[in-house]
C-alpha positions as CSV (number, residue, x, y, z in Angstrom):
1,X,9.3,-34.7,-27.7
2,X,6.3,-32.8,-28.0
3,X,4.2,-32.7,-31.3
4,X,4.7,-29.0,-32.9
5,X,1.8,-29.9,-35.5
6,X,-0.7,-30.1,-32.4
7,X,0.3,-26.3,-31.3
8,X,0.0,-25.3,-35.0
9,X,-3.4,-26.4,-35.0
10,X,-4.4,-24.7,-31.2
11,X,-3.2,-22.0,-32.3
12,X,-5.1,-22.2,-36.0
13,X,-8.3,-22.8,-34.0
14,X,-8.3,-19.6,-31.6
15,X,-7.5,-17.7,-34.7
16,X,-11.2,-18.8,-35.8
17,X,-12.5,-18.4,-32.1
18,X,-11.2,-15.6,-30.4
19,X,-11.3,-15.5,-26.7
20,X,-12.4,-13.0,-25.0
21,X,-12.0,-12.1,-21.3
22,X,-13.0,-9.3,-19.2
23,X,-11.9,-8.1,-15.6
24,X,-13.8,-6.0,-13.3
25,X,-12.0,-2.8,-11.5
26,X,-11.5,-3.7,-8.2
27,X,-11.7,0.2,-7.0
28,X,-14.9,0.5,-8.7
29,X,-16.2,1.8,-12.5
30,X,-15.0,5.8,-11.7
31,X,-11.7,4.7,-11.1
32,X,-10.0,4.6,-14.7
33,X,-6.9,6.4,-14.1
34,X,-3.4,5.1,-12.6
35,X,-3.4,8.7,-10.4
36,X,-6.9,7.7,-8.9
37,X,-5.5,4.6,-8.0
38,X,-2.6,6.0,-6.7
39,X,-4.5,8.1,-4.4
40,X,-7.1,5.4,-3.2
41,X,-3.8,3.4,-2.2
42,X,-2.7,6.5,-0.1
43,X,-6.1,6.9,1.3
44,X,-6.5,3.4,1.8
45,X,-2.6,3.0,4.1
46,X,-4.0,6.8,5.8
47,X,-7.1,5.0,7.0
48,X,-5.3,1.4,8.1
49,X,-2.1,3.7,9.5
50,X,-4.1,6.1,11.6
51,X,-4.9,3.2,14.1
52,X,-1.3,1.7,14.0
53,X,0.0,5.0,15.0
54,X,-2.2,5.4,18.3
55,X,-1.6,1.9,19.2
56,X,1.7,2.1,18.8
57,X,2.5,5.4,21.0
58,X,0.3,4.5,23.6
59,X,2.0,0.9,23.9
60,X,5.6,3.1,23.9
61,X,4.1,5.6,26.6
62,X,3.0,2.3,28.6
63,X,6.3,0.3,28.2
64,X,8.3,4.0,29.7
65,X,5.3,4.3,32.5
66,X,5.6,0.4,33.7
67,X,9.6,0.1,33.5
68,X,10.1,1.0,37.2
69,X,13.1,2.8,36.1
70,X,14.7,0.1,34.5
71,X,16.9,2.1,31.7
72,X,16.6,-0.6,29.2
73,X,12.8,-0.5,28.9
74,X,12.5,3.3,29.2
75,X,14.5,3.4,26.0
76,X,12.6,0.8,24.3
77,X,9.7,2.9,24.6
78,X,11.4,6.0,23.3
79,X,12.9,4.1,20.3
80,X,8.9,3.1,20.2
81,X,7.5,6.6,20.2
82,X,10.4,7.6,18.1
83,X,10.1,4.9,15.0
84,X,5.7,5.9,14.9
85,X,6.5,9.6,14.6
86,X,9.3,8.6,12.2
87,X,6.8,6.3,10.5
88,X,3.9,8.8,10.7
89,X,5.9,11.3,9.1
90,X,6.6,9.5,6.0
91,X,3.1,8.7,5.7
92,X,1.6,11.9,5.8
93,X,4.2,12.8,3.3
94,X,3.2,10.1,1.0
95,X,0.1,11.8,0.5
96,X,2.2,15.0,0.0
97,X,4.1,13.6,-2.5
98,X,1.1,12.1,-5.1
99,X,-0.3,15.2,-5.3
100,X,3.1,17.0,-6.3
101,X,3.5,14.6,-8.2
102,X,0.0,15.2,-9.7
103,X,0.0,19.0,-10.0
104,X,3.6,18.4,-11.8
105,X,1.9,16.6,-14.2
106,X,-0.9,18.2,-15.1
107,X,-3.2,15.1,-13.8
């Protein structure tokens, strides 16, 4: 059983002696507001996505161009292509949608 006099007196002493901590912004000092983190996250995911999306139809066109007309490969490179532009789509809208979002709200 733990002794609740011990805890009293912790907690008597950081009364006296206050702690204080500080944490830097990780997005830098002009980001202070939860919309400008918002839209470095969406900038951010634009910037790491626009890659992805290349690689990703180029490895769909090559898996239709080397399946030798083999049915099953041609349409897992169409389901490829198909899931990037599907994928693409929602995250251009992302973008779309914080600044609706923003302009909504007055931000």
């Amino acid at each position: 059983m733990k002794n609740p006099f011990k805890r009293i007196i912790y907690q008597r002493i950081l009364l006296f002696f206050p702690v204080t901590i500080t944490v830097e912004n990780p997005l830098g000092p002009e980001t202070k507001e939860v919309s400008q983190i918002i839209g470095e996250i969406t900038g951010w995911l634009l910037r790491i996505g626009a890659p992805i999306v290349t690689i990703m139809i180029l490895w769909g066109a090559f898996q239709i161009m080397s399946s030798g007309g083999d049915t099953e490969k041609i349409t897992k490179g169409r389901q490829i292509i198909t899931w990037t532009v599907v994928a693409t789509i929602i995250l251009l809208l992302s973008g779309g949608i914080v600044n609706i979002i923003r302009t909504g709200l007055g931000i």
